[in-house]
C-alpha positions as CSV (number, residue, x, y, z in Angstrom):
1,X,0.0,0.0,0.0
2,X,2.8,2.4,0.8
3,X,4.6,1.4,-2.0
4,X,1.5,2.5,-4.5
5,X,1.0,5.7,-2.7
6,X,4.8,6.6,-3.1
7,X,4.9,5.7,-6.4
8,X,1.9,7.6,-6.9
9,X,3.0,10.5,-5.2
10,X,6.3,10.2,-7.3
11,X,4.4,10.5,-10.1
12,X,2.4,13.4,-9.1
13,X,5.9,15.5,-8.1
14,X,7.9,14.8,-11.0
15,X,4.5,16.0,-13.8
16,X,4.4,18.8,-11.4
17,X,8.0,19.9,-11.8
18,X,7.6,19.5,-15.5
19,X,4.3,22.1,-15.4
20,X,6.5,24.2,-12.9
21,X,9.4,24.3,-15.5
22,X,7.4,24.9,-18.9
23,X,5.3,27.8,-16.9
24,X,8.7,29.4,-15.2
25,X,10.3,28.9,-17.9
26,X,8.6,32.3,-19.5
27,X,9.6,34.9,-16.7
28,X,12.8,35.7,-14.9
29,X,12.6,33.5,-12.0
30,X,15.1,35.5,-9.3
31,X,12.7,38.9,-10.0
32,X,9.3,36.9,-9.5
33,X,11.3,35.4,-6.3
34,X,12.0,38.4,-4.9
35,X,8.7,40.0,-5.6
36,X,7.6,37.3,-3.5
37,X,9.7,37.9,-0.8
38,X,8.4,41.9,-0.9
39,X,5.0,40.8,0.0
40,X,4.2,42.7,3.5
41,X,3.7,40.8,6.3
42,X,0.0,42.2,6.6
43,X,-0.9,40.6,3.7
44,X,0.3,37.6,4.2
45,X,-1.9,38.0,7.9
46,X,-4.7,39.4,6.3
47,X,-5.1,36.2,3.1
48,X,-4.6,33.6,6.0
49,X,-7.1,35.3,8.3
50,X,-9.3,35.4,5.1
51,X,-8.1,31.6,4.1
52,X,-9.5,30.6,8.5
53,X,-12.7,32.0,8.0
54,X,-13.6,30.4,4.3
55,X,-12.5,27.2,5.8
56,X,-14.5,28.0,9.0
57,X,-17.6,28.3,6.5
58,X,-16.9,25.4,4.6
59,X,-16.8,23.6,7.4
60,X,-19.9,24.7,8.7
61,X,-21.8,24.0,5.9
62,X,-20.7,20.2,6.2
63,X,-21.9,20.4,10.3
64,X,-25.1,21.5,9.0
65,X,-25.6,18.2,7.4
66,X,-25.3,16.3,10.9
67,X,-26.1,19.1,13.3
68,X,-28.9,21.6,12.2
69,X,-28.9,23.6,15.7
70,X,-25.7,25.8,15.3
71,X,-23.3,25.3,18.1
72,X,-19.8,26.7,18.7
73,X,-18.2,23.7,19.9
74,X,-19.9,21.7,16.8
75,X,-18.8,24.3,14.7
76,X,-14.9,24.1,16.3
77,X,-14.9,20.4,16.1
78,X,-15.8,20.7,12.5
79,X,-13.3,23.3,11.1
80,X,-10.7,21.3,13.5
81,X,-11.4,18.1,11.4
82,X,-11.3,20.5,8.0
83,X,-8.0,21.5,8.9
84,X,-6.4,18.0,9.7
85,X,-7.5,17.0,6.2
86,X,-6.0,19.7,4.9
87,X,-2.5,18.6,6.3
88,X,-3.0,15.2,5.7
89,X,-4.0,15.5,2.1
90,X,-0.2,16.6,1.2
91,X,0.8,12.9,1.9
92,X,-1.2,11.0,0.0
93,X,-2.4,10.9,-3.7
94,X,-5.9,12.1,-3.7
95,X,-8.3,14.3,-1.7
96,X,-10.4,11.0,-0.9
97,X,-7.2,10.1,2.3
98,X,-8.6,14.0,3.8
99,X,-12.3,12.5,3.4
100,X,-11.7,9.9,5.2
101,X,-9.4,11.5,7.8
102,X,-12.5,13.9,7.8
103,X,-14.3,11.0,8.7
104,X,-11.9,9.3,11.7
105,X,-11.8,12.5,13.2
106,X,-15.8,12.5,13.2
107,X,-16.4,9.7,13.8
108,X,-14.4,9.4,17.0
109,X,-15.4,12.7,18.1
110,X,-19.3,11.6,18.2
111,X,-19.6,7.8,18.7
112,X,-23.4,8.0,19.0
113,X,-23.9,9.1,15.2
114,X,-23.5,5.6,12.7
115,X,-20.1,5.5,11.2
116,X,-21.9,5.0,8.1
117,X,-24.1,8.4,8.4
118,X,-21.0,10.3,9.2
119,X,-19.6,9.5,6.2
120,X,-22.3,9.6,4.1
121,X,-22.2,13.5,5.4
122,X,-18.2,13.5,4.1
123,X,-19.1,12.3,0.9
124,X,-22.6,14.3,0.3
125,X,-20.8,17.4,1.9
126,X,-18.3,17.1,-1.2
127,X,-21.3,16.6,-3.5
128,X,-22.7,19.7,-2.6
129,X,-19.5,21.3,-2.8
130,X,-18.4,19.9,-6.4
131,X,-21.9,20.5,-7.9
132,X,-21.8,24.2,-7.1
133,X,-18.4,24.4,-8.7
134,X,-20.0,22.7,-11.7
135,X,-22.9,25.1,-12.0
136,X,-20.9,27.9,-11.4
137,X,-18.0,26.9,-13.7
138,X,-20.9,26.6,-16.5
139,X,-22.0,29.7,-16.2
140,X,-18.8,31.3,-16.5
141,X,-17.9,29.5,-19.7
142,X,-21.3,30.4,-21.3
143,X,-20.6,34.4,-20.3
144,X,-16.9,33.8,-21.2
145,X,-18.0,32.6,-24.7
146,X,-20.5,35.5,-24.9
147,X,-17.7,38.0,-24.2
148,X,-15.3,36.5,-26.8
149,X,-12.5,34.7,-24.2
150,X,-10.9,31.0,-25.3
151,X,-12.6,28.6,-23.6
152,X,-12.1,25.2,-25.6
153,X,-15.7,23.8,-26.4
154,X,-14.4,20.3,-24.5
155,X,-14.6,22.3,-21.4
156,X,-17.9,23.8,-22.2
157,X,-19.3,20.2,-22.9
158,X,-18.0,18.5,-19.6
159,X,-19.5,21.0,-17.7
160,X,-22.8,20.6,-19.6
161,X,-22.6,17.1,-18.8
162,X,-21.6,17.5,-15.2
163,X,-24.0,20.0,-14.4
164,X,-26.8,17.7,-15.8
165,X,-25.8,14.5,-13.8
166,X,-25.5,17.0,-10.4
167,X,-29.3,17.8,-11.5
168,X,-30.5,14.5,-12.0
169,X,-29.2,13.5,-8.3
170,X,-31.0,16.6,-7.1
171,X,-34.0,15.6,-8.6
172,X,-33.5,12.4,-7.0
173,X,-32.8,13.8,-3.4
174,X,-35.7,15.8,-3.5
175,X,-38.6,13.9,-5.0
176,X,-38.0,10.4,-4.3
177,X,-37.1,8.3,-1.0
178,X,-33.9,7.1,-1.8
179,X,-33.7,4.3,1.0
180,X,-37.1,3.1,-0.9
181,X,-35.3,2.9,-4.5
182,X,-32.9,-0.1,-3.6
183,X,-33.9,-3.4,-3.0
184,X,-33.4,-4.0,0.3
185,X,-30.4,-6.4,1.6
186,X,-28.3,-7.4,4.4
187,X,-25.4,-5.0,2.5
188,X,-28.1,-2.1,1.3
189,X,-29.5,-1.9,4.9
190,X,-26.5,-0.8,5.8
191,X,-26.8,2.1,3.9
192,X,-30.5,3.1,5.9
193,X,-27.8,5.5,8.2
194,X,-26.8,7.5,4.6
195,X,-29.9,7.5,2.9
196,X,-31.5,8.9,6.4
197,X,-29.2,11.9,4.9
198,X,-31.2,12.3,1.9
199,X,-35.2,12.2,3.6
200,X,-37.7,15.0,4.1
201,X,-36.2,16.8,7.1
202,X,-32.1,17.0,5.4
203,X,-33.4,18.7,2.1
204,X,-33.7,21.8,3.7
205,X,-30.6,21.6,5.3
206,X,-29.3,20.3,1.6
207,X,-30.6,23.8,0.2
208,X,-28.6,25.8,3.1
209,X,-25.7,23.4,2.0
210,X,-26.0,25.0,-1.4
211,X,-26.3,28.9,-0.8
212,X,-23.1,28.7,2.1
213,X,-21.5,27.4,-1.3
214,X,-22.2,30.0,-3.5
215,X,-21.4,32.1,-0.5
216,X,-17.8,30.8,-0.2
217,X,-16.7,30.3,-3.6
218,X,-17.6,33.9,-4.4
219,X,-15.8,35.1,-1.0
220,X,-13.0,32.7,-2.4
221,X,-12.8,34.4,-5.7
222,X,-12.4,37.8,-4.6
223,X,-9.5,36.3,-1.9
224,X,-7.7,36.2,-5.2
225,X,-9.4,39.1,-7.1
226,X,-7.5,41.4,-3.8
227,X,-4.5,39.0,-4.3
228,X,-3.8,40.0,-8.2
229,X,-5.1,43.5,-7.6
230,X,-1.7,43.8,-4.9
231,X,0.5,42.2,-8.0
232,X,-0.7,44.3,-10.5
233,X,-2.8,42.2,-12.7
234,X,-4.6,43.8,-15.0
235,X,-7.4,41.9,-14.7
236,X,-10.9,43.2,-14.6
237,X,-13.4,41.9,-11.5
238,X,-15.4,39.6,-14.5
239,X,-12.2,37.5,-15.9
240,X,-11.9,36.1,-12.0
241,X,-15.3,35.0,-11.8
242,X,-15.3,33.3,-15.5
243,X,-12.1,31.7,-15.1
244,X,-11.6,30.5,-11.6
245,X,-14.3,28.3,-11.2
246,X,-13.3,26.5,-14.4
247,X,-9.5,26.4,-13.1
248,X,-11.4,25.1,-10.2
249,X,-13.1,22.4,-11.6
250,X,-9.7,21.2,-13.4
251,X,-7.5,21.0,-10.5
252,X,-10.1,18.6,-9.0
253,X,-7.9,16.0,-11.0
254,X,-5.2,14.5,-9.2
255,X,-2.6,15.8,-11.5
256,X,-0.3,17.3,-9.7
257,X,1.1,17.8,-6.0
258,X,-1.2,20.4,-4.4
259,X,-2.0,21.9,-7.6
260,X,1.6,22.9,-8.2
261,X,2.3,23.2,-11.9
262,X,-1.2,22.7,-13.2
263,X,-2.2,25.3,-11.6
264,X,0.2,27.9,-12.5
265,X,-0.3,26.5,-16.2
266,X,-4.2,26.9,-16.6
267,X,-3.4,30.8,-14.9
268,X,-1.4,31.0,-17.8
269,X,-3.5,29.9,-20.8
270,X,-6.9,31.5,-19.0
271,X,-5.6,35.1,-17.9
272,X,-2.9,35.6,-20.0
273,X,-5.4,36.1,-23.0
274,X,-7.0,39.1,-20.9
275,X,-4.1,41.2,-21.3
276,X,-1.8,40.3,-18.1
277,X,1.7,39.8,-17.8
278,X,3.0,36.4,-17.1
279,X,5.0,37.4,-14.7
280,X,1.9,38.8,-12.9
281,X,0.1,36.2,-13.2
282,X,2.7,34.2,-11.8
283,X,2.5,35.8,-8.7
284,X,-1.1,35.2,-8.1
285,X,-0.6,31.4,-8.2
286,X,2.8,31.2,-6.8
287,X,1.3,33.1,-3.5
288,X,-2.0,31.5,-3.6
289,X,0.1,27.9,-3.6
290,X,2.2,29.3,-0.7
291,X,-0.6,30.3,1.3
292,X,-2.2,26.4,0.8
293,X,1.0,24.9,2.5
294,X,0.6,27.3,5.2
295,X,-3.3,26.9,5.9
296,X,-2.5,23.1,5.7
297,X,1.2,23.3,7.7
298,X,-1.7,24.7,10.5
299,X,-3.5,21.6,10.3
300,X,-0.3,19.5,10.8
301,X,0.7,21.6,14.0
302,X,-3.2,20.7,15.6
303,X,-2.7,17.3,14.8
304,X,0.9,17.6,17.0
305,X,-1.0,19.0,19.6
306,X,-3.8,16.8,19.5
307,X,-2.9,13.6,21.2
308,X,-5.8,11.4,20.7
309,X,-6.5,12.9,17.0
310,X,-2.8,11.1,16.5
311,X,-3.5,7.7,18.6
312,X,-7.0,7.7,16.6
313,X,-5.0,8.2,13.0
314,X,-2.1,5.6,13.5
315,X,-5.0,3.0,14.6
């Protein structure tokens, strides 16, 4: 197992360094280095206060799912759990080892809820999530297209098709009992905890789901619309919300190590046709890289400081 997942992650580090190179390979590296290094240290405070609270709401949107009455100590335990998977998700080749850290962490924290209900809430928490990103990344490309910006038509079409499915599940969720559509089993029943997810009195909390992510994506957008505005992009308001959303939705792959390299490649082909420098542009995902590490280097030093979140992750 350890053998896949380091192959894997070898993998992953040496495509990214070959994205990193092609896409650095344009600018003078030293200057972009040291523009980096210029950035003031209130910045720097102010994206990671801004990067705490969007992980705050995310991770109140996926309490909501288990714990409609809003509490602080729910919504601590919650954002605690988001962080850890942060952290942990540098280690291993996809986002699905943070799930199901996500889910450990949980789990042990509320051994009264089903194992199989909390991670039904993990996995329909990053439904919710994904869909949004879909609708939203659809939308851009349509106005995108409308305003004369390449967007390659095998985009446009995937997001069609995503949308659509995300739909149909919706439509599912919402007008049919979904613990009712499965024959039922020794195996199936076991699924009674998830589907319990999915009944009457969730889909109201499935619609709340829905507008904290609209919420936090656009909050997350402008994070970086203020990033590139402090580098100097010359990037209108509009080009952010058309193009991130469909970066977005790309770097869901698991490519690359922490979007390193893809990232900075799809900033390239998207923005660069809007009139930017590369350079500047370069910036904006160089810093918004660094400021990942440190969000998730803050879930590595809770996990150091939580004892039993350790002795519950080596088990």
């Amino acid at each position: 197992m350890l053998k896949k997942i380091f192959k894997s992650k070898l993998l992953k580090f040496l495509f990214s360094a070959v994205l990193i190179y092609f896409a650095f390979k344009k600018v003078d590296v030293g200057s972009l280095f040291n523009e980096i290094k210029k950035v003031p240290l209130w910045f720097v405070l102010v994206n990671i206060i801004i990067s705490f609270f969007s992980m705050t709401l995310i991770s109140f949107r996926w309490s909501l799912l288990l714990f409609p009455k809003f509490k602080i100590k729910t919504l601590l335990t919650f954002t605690r759990a988001s962080f850890l998977a942060s952290f942990y998700s540098l280690f291993f080749p996809t986002m699905i080892a943070g799930d199901i850290l996500k889910w450990v962490v949980i789990d042990f924290k509320y051994p009264q809820i089903p194992k199989s209900k909390v991670l039904g809430s993990v996995i329909l928490d990053r439904f919710v999530g994904f869909s949004m990103f879909m609708f939203l990344g659809l939308i851009s490309a349509i106005i995108g297209k409308n305003m004369g910006l390449i967007i390659p038509d095998y985009i446009l079409y995937l997001l069609i098709i995503l949308t659509v499915v995300c739909f149909l599940i919706y439509g599912l969720i919402y007008f049919f009992d979904m613990s009712k559509l499965l024959p039922k089993n020794k195996l199936l029943h076991k699924l009674d905890d998830v589907f319990e997810l999915l009944k009457d009195k969730n889909r109201g909390q499935i619609a709340k789901c829905l507008l904290i992510s609209v919420l936090s994506e656009t909050f997350w957008i402008l994070q970086i619309c203020f990033i590139g505005w402090k580098f100097g992009a010359n990037l209108g308001i509009l080009a952010f919300f058309v193009f991130i959303p469909i970066i977005a939705m790309i770097l869901i792959l698991p490519i690359s190590i922490g979007g390193f390299g893809a990232r900075e490649q799809l900033y390239l082909f998207f923005f660069s046709q809007m009139g930017s420098s590369n350079e500047s542009i370069l910036l904006i995902s160089t810093f918004l890289g660094i400021l990942g590490v440190i969000i998730s280097l803050f879930g590595g030093l809770l996990s150091f400081l939580d004892e039993e979140t350790r002795k519950k992750i080596k088990a």
